[in-house]
C-alpha positions as CSV (number, residue, x, y, z in Angstrom):
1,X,97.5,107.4,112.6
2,X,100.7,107.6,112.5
3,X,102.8,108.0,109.5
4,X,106.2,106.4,109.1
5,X,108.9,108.2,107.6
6,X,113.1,107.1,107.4
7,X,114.7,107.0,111.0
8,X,111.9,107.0,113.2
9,X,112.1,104.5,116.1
10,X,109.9,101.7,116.2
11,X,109.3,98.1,118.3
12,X,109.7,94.8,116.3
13,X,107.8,91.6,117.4
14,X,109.9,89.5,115.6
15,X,108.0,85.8,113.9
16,X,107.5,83.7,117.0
17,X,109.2,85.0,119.3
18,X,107.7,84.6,123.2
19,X,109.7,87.2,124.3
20,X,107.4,89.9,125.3
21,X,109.8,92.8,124.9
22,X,110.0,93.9,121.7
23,X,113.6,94.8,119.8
24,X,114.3,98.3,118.7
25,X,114.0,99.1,115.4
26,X,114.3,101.9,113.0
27,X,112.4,102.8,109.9
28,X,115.2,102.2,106.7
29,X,112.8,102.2,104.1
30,X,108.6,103.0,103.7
31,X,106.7,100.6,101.0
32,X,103.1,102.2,102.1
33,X,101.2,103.0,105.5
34,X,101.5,99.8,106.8
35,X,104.4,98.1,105.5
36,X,108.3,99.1,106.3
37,X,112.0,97.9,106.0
38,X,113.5,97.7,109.0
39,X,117.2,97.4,110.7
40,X,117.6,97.5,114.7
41,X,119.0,95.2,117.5
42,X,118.1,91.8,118.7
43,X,117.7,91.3,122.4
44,X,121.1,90.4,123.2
45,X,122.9,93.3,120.8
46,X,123.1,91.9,118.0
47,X,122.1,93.8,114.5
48,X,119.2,92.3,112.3
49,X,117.4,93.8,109.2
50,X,113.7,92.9,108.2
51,X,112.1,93.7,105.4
52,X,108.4,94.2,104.0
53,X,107.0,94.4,107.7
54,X,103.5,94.8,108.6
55,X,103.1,99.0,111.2
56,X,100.1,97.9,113.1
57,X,98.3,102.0,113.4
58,X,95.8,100.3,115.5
59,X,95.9,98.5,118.8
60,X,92.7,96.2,118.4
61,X,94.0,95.3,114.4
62,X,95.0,91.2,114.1
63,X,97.9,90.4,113.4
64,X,99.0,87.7,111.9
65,X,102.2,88.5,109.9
66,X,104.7,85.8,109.2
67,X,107.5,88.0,108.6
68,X,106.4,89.7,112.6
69,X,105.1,93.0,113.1
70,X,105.9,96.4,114.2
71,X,104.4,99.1,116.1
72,X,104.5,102.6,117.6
73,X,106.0,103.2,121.1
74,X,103.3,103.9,123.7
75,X,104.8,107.4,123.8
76,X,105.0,108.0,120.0
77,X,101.0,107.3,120.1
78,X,100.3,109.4,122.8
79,X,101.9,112.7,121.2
80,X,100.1,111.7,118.2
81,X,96.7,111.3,119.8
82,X,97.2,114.8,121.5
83,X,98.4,116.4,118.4
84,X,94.9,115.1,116.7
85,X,93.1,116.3,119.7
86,X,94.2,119.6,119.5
87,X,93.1,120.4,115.2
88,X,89.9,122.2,115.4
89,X,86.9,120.3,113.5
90,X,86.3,123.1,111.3
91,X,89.4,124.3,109.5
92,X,89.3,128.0,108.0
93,X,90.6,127.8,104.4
94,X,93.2,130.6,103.4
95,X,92.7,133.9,101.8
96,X,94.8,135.4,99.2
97,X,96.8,138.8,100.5
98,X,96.1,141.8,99.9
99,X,97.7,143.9,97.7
């Protein structure tokens, strides 16, 4: 899982649309995990603002959000799955120093 934080780029599927590409979007404003302000571009250039959208984390998750959806790039969830696979399962915890 990703989390979402102010300025990170994600894709909108706006309500409807059947336009398969999504528009770009970035993150203005983070409610929870799964629910974000947005403010990007339209298809054809133009600026657009949405707010209280559903982040879809998960591929296989339903959606069906009236007010559309967004989600990570392909390439966002690929660094994201390596970073995971690279923390060992067992973390050491920290000892105090030495005086």
């Amino acid at each position: 899982m990703i989390s979402p934080s102010i300025g990170r780029v994600v894709w909108y599927y706006p309500p409807g649309s059947i336009d398969p590409q999504p528009w770009p979007a970035l993150i203005c404003y983070v409610h929870n995990e799964q629910c974000i302000n947005l403010g990007g571009f339209k298809a054809d250039g133009t600026p657009f603002d949405a707010r209280e959208v559903h982040l879809v984390q998960d591929a296989s998750e339903t959606v069906k959000i009236s007010n559309g959806y967004a989600c990570w790039m392909p390439y966002q969830q690929k660094v994201a799955a390596e970073a995971a696979a690279k923390v060992p399962s067992s973390l050491v915890p920290l000892q105090p120093l030495k005086a």
